[in-house]
C-alpha positions in Angstrom: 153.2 95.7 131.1 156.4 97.0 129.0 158.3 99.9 129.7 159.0 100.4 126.5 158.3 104.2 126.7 160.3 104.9 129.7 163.0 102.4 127.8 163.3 105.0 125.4 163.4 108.3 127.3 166.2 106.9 129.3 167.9 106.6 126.0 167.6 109.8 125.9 165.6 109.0 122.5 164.4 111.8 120.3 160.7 111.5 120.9 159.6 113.2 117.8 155.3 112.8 117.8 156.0 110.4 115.3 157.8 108.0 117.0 156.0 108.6 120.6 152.8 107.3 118.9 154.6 104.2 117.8 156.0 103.6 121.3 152.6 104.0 122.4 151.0 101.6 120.4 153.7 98.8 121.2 153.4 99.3 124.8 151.6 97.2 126.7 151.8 93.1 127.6 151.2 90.1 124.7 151.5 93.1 121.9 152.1 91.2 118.9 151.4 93.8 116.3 152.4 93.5 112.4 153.2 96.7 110.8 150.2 97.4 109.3 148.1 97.1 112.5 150.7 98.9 114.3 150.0 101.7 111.3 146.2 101.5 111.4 146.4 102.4 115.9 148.6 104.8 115.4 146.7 107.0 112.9 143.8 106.9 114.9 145.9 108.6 117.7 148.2 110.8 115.1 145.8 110.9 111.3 148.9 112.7 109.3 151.6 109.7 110.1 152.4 107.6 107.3 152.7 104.2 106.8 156.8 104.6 105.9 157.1 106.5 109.3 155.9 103.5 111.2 158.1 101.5 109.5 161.3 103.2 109.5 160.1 103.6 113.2 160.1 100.2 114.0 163.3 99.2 112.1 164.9 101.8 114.5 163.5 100.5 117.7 164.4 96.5 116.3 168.3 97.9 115.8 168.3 100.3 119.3 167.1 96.5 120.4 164.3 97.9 122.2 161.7 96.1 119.7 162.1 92.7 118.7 160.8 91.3 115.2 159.1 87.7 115.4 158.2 85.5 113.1 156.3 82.7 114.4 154.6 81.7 111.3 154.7 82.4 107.6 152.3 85.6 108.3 153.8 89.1 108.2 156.7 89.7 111.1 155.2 91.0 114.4 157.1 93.3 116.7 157.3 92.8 120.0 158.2 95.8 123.0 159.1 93.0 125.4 162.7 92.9 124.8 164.4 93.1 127.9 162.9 90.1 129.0 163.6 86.8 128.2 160.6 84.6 126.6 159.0 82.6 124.6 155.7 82.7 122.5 153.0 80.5 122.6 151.0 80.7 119.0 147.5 79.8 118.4 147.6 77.7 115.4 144.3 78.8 113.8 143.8 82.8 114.4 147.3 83.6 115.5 147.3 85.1 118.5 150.2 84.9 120.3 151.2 85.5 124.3 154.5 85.5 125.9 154.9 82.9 128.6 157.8 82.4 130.7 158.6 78.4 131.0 161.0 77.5 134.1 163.9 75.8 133.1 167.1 76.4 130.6 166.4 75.4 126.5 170.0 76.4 126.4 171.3 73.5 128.8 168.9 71.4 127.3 170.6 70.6 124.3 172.8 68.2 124.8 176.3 68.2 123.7 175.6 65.5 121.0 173.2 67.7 118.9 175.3 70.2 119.0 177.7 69.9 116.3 180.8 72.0 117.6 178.4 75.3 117.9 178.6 78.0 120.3 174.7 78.2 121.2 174.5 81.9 122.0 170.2 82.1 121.7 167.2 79.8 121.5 163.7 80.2 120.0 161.2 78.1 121.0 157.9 78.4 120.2 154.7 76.7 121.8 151.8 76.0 119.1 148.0 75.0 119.7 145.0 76.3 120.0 143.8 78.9 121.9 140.2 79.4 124.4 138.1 81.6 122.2 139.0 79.2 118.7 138.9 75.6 120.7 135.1 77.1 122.3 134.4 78.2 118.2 
């Protein structure tokens, strides 16, 4: 589960009723959420909060680095509250559903010095594609 709201207080965050509905909606484990949908769950819980609220919203949490924006396909960007954790996603290649997983092991070391080309490596992204239970039983 993320901590994402408890992230935020300890920031000593302005937690306007805005942006706690925001937090509210990203909380939880495997959220993946675009904008929109992130938009469409938060006005069931706050009806007057516009769509450019939820947006400016999350561009705040990506920069405070308490949100992070992925893009694991040429869909819209998702936002993701596990940020304090180090991960990787693992996309179903026909819906799009996406988990975290946590795979043992360093992609970081794994590169070896050859395929390099003189960079600094400072982050990796890997992401794990296939198909997922409820689309391989469909």
């Amino acid at each position: 589960m993320s901590d994402l709201l408890e992230r935020l207080r300890g920031r000593g965050w302005r937690m306007t009723a805005q942006r706690r509905v925001v937090a509210e909606v990203l909380d939880g484990e495997h959220v993946h959420l675009t904008a929109d949908e992130v938009h469409a769950r938060a006005v069931k819980l706050l009806p007057e909060i516009s769509r450019a609220t939820v947006y400016n919203t999350l561009g705040e949490l990506v920069t405070l680095g308490e949100v992070l924006e992925v893009s694991t396909d040429r869909r819209a960007k998702r936002y993701d509250p596990n940020a304090h954790r180090p991960h990787q996603h693992l996309v179903c290649a026909r819906c799009g559903a996406i988990r975290d997983v946590h795979p043992v092991g360093n992609p970081l070391a794994d590169l070896p010095d050859t395929e390099r080309f003189g960079f600094t490596i400072s982050d990796v992204e890997v992401t794990y594609r296939g198909t997922c239970p409820n689309c391989a039983a469909g």
